[in-house]
Steps between C-alpha positions, in 0.01 A plus 500: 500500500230659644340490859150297531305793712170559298451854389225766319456767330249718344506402112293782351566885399519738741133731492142412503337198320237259507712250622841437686691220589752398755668221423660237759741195421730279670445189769282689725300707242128307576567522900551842459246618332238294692622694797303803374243347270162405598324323242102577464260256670630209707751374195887346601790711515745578214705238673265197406424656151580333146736584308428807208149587733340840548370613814264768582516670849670772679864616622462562888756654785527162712510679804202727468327300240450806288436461156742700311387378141229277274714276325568133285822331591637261204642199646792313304723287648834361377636386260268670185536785585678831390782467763478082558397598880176531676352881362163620638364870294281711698266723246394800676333803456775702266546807729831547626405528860344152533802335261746675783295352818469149347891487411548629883292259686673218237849611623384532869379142501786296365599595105779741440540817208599354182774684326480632145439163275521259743174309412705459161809385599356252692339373218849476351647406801264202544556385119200603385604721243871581384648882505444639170117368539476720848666775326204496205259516816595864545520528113214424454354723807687801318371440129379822275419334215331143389803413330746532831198306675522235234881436573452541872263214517740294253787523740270455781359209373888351449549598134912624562527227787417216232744687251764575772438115611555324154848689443591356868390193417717484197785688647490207835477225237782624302716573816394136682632348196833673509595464816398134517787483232717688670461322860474132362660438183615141566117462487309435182354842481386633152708790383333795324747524202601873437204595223217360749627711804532809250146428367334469843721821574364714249113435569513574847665812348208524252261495804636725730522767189155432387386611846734818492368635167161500711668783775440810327156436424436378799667828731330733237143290601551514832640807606446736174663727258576809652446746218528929525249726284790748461470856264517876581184671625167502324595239245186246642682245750230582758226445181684157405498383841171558483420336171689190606291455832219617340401747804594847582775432708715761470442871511445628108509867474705712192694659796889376418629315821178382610626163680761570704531184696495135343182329416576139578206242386486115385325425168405112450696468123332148381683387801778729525496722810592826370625736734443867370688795601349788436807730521533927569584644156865549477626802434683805705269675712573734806165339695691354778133279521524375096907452571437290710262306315767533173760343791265188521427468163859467385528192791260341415631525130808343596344212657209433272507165252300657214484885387199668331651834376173699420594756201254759380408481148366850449765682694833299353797398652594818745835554664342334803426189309865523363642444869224227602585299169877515615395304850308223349764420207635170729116385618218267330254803369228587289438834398139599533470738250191698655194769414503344100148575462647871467711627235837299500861712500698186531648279250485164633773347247759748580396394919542123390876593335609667771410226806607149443262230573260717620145421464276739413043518538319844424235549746217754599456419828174722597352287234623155598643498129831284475488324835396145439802517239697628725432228771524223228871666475594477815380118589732442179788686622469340842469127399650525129148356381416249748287694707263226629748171528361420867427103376803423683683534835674831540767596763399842603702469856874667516637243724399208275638638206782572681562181615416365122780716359706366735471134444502574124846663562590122665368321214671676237809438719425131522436522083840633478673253735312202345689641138808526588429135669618557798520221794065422656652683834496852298152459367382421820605776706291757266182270454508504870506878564190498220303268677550750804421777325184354383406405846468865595217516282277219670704573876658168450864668593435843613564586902268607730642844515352588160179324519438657791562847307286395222197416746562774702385763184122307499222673616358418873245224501622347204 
């Protein structure tokens, strides 16, 4: 599936740094390198070195026998290692300028560019690991909290594969058995009578659900909840943003329409990625400058998965509240009723009549009063109490729980045909198109075409 040229990349960040490190895999990786490398003293070439070695020494131009860079090449050759080929790492100096002339003179004497997750999907390619294991690598690579590292390393480490596996297993079992009736029934094949089949049905059911309850904690972990300070000027979003990230973020003045952009900042929420949006107040202003900003901050309203309507408690509820109440009535919100350290002019009960299932948390947000209750809210709101359930594995990728939902959809089709007990033909047809499904999840039935699309969205070098 794949040609059997050996190619490199540089694996770190791009900018300055202690260290950097072009990497180099395929059949020719150690000849390569030893092209370029001269080892210190009068020790053997990479080509005659043991496997997982480290050797100190220098990166040279062949021709001019320049040295370009003080270096230690790890040697490990196939099959342990990350791709199952030959793989020699070259730790240089972490300047950009020395990382660029090593990957050059690497190219110029045999290797070729790798392209955007190659090293990965040869390591998938090669068997080494299945797809939803190199998808976790850039999971885990793109983790903001401890939790979404957690189920990163879980699905690295195979913990959907082994789920994903069993229901295959069971599903191949199930459909072996079937057809074996179907294609030799003169032979002395044991039939499934209709209550076994419907049993084995609805626990492969059972398993493929248990997985999908997991989805929405598992997006919210790893990609957020997008969630909008909203209010009219001078109410204290900028101060609550503030409060919540514990740092003067945002610009806190008793000018109305201070912030007239959004703010946009990730808070770590006992594993929750928070995504703040510090929005423009919204009201009508002629500032084409804070319009703007009032522009953005209804978009982002729109779009946002959690709403945190900040109210003033001294001033009441204004005519400009009135018409930011009326674009939140369809959204998850909690009003943050604001500034109670000063004298309150709102009634709180009549607020609570008026919005349905609205939640409600008085704050005084220059004070930090009110905030660990209202972040206790919020983790309950997101994950209806279970706001640290990472003991298990959790499918936080689209495509799998796409896939899921549509094997699911089979089963519940096979449930239905094994009821109405239809001929082993009809069940078999459906169980079929699950075990297909399934196999997207692993790569076990997906085409090229989309694996290439899912490797081609890695980072270089990886």
């Amino acid at each position: 599936m794949y040609s059997k040229d050996t190619i490199a990349a540089i694996s770190t960040a791009v900018g300055d740094g202690g260290i950097g490190i072009v990497r180099v895999s395929g059949p020719e990786a150690i000849k390569v390198v030893n092209k370029i490398f001269k080892s210190y003293g009068k020790k053997k070439g990479l080509t005659e070195a043991d496997t997982y070695t480290a050797h100190y020494g220098h990166i040279i131009e062949p021709k001019e026998e320049q040295v370009v860079d003080e270096v230690v090449c790890l040697v490990m050759k196939s099959p342990r290692t990350y791709t199952k080929e030959d793989v020699v790492e070259i730790d240089c100096h972490g300047g950009s300028i020395p990382l660029q002339k090593i990957l050059e003179l690497v190219l110029k004497v045999g290797a070729r560019l790798a392209e955007p997750g190659e090293f990965t999907k040869r390591a998938f390619l090669n068997g080494r690991i299945d797809l939803s294991q190199a998808e976790a690598v850039m999971d885990v690579i793109t983790s903001q909290t401890e939790a979404g590292l957690e189920i990163a390393m879980d699905q690295l480490e195979g913990g959907l594969s082994g789920q994903v596996s069993e229901i295959r297993q069971k599903l191949i079992k199930l459909l072996a058995h079937l057809e074996a009736s179907i294609d030799f029934p003169e032979d002395e094949i044991e039939d499934f009578t209709i209550d076994e089949v419907g049993e084995r049905v609805a626990k492969i059911i059972e398993m493929i659900e248990k997985l999908l309850a997991t989805s929405k904690r598992g997006k919210i972990v790893k990609e957020g909840v997008q969630t909008a300070i909203i209010g009219k000027p001078n109410v204290g979003k900028s101060s609550l943003l503030n409060a919540m990230l514990q740092e003067n973020r945002a610009i806190v003045t008793d000018v109305p329409g201070t912030t007239r952009d959004v703010i946009e900042e990730v808070i770590n929420l006992d594993g929750v990625p928070l995504k703040i949006m510090d929005t423009a107040g919204i009201r009508k202003t002629e500032d084409e400058v804070e319009k703007i900003g009032v522009e953005r901050s209804q978009k982002f309203l729109k779009r946002a998965d959690l709403i945190l309507l900040v109210l003033d408690a001294h001033q009441g509820i204004t005519e400009e509240d009135e018409r930011i109440i009326n674009l939140v009535t369809d959204k998850d919100t909690i009003i943050v009723v604001n500034k109670t350290d000063l004298t309150s002019n709102l009634d709180l009960d009549e607020l609570q009549e008026r919005i349905d299932n609205v939640q409600i948390v008085k704050t005084a947000a220059t004070e930090r009063v009110g905030i660990k209750k209202l972040e206790d809210l919020i983790l309950e709101m997101v994950f209806a109490g279970k706001v640290k359930a990472t003991d298990q594995t959790v499918v936080t990728n689209m495509r799998h729980k796409e896939a899921l939902e549509a094997a699911h959809e089979n089963m519940l089709t096979v449930q239905e045909t094994v009821g109405q007990g239809l001929p082993a033909d009809f069940v078999t047809i459906d169980l079929k198109a699950a075990l297909e499904e399934l196999g997207k999840i692993t790569g076990n039935t997906l085409g090229e075409d989309i694996i290439d699309q899912i490797f081609a969205d890695f980072c270089l070098g990886k």
